[in-house]
C-alpha positions as a LaTeX table, in Angstrom:
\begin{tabular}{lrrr}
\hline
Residue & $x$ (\AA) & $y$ (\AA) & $z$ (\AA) \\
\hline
Unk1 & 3.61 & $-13.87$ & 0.64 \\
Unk2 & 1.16 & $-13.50$ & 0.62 \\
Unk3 & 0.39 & $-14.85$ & 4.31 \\
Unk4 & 3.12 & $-12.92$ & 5.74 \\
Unk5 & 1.12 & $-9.66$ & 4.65 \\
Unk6 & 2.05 & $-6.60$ & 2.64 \\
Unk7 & 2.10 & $-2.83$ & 3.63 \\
Unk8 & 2.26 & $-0.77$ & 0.11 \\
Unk9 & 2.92 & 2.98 & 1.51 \\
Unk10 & 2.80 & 4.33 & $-1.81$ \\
Unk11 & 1.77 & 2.09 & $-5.17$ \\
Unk12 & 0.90 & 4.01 & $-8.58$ \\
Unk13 & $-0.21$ & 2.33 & $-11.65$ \\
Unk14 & $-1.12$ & 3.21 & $-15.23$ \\
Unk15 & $-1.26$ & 7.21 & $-15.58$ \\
Unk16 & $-2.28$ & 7.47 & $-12.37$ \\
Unk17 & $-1.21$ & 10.82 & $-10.84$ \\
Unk18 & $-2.14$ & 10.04 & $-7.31$ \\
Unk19 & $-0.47$ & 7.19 & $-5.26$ \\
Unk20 & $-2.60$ & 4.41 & $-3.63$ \\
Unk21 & $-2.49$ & 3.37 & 0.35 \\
Unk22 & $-2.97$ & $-0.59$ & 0.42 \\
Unk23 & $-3.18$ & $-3.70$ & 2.80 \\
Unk24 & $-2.76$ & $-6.94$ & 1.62 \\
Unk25 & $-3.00$ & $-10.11$ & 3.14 \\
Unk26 & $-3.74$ & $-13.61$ & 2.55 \\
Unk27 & $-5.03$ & $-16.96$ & 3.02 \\
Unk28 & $-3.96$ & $-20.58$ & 2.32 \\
Unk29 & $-7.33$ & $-22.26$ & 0.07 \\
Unk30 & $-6.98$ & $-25.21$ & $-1.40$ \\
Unk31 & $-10.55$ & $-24.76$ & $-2.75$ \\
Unk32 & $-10.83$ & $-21.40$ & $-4.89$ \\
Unk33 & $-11.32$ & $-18.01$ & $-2.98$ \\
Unk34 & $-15.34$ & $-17.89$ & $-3.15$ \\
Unk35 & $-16.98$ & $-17.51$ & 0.40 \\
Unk36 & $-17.88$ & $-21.16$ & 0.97 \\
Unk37 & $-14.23$ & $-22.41$ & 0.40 \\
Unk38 & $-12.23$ & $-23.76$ & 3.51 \\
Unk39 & $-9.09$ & $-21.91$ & 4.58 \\
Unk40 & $-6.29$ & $-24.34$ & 4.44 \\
Unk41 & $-2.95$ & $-24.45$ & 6.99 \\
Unk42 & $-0.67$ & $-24.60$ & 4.06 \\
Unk43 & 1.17 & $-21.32$ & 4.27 \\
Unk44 & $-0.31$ & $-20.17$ & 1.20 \\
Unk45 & 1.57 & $-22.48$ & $-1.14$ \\
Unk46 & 0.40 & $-23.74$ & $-3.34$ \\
Unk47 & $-2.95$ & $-22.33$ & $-3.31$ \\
Unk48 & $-3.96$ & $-18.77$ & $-1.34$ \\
Unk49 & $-6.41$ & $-15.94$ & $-1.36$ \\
Unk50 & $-5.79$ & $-12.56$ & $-1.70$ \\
Unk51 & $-7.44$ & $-10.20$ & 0.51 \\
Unk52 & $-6.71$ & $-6.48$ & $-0.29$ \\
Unk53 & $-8.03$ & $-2.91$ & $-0.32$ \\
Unk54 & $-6.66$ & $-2.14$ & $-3.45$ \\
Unk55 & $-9.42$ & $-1.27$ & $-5.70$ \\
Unk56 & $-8.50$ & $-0.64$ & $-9.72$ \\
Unk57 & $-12.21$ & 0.35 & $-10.13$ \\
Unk58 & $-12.08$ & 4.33 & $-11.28$ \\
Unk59 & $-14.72$ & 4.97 & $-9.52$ \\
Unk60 & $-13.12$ & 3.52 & $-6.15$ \\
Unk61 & $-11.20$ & 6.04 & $-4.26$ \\
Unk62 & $-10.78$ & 4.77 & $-0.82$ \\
Unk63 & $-7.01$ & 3.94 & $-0.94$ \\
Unk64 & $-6.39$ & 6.83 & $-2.83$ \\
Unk65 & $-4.34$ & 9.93 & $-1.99$ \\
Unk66 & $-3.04$ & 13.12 & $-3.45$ \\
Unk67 & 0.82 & 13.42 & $-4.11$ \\
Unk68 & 0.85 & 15.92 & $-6.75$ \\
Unk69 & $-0.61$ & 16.58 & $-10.16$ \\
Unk70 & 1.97 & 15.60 & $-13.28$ \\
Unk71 & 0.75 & 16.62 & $-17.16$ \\
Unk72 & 1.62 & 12.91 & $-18.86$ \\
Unk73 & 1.22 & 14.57 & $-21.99$ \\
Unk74 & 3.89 & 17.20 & $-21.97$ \\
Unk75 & 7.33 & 16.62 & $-22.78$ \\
Unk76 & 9.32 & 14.47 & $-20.85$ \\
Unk77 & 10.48 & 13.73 & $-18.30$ \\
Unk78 & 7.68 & 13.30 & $-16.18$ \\
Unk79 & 8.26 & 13.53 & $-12.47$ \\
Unk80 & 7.43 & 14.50 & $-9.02$ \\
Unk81 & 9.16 & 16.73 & $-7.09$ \\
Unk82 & 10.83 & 15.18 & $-3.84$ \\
Unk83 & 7.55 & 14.51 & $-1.03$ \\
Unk84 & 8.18 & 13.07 & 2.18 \\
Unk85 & 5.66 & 9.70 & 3.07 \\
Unk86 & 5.40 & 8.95 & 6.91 \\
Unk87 & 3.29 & 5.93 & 8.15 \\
Unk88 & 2.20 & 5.63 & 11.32 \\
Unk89 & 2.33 & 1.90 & 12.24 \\
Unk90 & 0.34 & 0.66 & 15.67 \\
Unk91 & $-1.91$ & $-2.09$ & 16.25 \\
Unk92 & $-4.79$ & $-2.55$ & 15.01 \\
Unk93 & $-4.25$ & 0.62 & 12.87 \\
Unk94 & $-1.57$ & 1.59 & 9.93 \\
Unk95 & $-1.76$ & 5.35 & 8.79 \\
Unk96 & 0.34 & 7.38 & 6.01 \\
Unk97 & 0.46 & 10.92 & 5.08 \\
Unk98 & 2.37 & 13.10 & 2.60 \\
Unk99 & 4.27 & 15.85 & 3.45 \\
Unk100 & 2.84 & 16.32 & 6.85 \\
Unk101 & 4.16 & 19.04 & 9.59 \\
Unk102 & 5.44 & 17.19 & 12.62 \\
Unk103 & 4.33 & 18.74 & 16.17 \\
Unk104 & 7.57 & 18.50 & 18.28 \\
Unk105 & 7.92 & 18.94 & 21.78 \\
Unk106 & 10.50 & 21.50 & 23.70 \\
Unk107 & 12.95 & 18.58 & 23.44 \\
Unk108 & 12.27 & 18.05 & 19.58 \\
Unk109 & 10.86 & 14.87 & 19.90 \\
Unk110 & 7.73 & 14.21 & 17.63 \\
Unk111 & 4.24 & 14.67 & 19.70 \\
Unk112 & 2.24 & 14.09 & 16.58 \\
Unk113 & 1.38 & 14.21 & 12.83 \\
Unk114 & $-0.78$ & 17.23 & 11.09 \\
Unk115 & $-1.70$ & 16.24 & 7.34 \\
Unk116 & $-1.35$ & 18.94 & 4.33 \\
Unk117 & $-3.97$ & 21.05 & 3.41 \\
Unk118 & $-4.90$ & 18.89 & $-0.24$ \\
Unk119 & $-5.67$ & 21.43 & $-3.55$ \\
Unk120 & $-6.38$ & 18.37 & $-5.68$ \\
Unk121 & $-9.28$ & 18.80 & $-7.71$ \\
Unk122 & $-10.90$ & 15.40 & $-7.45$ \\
Unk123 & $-11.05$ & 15.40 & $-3.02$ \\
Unk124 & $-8.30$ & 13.24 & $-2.65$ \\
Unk125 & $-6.62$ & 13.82 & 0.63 \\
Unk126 & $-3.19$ & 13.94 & 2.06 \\
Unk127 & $-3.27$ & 11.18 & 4.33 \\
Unk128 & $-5.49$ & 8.00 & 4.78 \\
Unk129 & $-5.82$ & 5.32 & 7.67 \\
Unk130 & $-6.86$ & 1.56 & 8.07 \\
Unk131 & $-8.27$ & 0.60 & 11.22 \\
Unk132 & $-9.01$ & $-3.00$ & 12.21 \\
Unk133 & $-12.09$ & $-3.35$ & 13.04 \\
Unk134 & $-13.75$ & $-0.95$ & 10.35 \\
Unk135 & $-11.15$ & $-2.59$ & 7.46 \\
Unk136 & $-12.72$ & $-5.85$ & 5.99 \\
Unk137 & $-10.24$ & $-6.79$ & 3.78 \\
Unk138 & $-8.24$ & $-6.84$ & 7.10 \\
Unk139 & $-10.81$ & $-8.96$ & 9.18 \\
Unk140 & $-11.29$ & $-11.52$ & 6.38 \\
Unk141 & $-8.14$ & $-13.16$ & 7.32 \\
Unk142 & $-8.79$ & $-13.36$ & 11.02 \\
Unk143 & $-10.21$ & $-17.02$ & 10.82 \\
Unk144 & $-7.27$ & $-18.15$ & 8.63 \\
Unk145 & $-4.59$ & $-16.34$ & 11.10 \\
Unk146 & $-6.30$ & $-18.01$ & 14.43 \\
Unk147 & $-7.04$ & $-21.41$ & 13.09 \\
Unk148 & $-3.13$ & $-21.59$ & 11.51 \\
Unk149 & $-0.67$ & $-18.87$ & 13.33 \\
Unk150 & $-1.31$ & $-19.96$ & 17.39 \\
Unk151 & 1.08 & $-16.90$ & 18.29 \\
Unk152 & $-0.22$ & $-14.28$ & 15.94 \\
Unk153 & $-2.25$ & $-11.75$ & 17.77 \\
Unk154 & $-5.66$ & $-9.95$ & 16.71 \\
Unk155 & $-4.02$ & $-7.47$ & 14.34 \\
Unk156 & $-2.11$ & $-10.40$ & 12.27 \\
Unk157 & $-0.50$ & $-10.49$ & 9.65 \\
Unk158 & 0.42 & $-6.97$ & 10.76 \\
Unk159 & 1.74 & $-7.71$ & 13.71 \\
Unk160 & 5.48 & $-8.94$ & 12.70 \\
Unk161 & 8.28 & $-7.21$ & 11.63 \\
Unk162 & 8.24 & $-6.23$ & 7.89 \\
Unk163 & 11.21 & $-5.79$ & 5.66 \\
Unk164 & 11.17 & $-2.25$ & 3.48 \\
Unk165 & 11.26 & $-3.08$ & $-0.12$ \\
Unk166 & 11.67 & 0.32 & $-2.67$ \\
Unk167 & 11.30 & $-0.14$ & $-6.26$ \\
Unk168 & 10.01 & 0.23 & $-9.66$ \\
Unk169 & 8.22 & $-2.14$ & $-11.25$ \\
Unk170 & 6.60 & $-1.76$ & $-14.70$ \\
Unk171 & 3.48 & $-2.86$ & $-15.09$ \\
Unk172 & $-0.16$ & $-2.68$ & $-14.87$ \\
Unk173 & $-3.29$ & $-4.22$ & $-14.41$ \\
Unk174 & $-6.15$ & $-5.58$ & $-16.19$ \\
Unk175 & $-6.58$ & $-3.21$ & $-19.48$ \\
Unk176 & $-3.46$ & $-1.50$ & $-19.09$ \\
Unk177 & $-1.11$ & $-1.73$ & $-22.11$ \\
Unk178 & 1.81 & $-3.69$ & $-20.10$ \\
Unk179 & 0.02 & $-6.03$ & $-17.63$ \\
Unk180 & 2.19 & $-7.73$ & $-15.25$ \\
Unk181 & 3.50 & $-10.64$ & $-16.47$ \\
Unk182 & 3.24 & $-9.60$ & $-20.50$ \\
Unk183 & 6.04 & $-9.75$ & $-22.88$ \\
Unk184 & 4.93 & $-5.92$ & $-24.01$ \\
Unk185 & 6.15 & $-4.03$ & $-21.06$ \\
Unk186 & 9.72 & $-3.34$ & $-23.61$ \\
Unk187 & 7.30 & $-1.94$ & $-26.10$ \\
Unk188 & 4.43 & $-0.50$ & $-25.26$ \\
Unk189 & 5.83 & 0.82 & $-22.06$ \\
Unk190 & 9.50 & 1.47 & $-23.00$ \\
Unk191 & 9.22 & 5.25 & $-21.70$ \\
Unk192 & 9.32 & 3.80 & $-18.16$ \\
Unk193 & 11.70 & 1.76 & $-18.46$ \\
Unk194 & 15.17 & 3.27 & $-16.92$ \\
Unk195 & 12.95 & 5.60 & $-15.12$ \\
Unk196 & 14.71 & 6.38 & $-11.62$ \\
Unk197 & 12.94 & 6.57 & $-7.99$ \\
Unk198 & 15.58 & 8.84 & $-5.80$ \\
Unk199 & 15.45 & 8.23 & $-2.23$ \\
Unk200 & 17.30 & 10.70 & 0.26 \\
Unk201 & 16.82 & 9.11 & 4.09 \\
Unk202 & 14.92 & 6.61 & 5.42 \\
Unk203 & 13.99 & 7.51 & 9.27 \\
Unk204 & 12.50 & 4.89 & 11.65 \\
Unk205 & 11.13 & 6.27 & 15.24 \\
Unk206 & 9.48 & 4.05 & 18.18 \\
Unk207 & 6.79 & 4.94 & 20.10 \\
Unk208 & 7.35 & 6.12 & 23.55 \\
Unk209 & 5.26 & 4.48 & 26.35 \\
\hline
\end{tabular}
């Protein structure tokens, strides 16, 4: 990581009430991460780049989707109710909704993938999609990927199997009160800590040719 790439199907941080959609990927640099730096062949240890849509920015809401409104300032606990997440993973393009319909056909077999209807108040969707070739954060690892991975094709580093990692991890990011890394998640996070994340099935399907 993280030259191997990272799908995040559903990442929430600080009070957020709506979950975030990301690609990550990276680059070896042995030379900082500004625009003139050269890529390096050094499987992004020691030194990488991180290339990400991820955006902290409140004002950014690209990766952003609606899961379901929570009041953080009631009594606890605070929780969602159970939501199904599907992602739709093909080259060259990754999509996710939440709590789509499925279209089956006569045999039961899924034809396709009809998003909610969204009530959220601040446009977020149900669903969002990264294409290649209108994703940036995607296409600024091309160079690194041909020049250093001969076998990777065009939509690399998504283009290998992935292992499916569910968890909970406290933190935050810049400004939050527990930052990743800090000694103060105990503290001045504590109410998070022993929260639970409940998963019922996990359901993989392959695309028929």
């Amino acid at each position: 990581w993280p030259c191997s790439g990272e799908i995040d199907l559903l990442e929430t941080v600080h009070n957020h009430t709506f979950g975030t959609f990301n690609l990550i990927a990276g680059y070896g640099s042995s030379g900082g991460c500004e625009a003139s730096a050269e890529t390096t062949c050094n499987g992004c240890v020691p030194g990488y780049c991180v290339s990400t849509t991820y955006n902290e920015s409140e004002e950014a809401t690209a990766d952003r989707y609606f899961v379901e409104d929570v009041d953080c300032s009631a009594e606890p606990p605070h929780m969602w109710k159970e939501h199904t997440f599907v992602m739709s993973w093909q080259p060259d393009e990754v999509a996710m909704w939440v709590d789509p319909t499925f279209e089956r056909d006569g045999q039961g077999r899924v034809r396709g993938v009809a998003p909610k209807k969204s009530d959220n108040s601040e446009g977020y969707s149900t669903w969002k999609v990264y294409r290649r070739e209108s994703t940036p954060q995607w296409q600024a690892v091309e160079g690194f990927m041909d020049q250093c991975f001969s076998e990777a094709n065009n939509d690399a580093p998504f283009d290998d199997r992935f292992k499916l990692v569910l968890n909970i991890a406290v933190g935050g990011y810049g400004g939050s009160a527990c930052q990743w890394g800090s000694h103060t998640c105990q503290t001045e996070c504590g109410g998070a800590v022993g929260s639970e994340l409940i998963v019922s099935d996990i359901t993989v399907w392959e695309l028929a040719q």
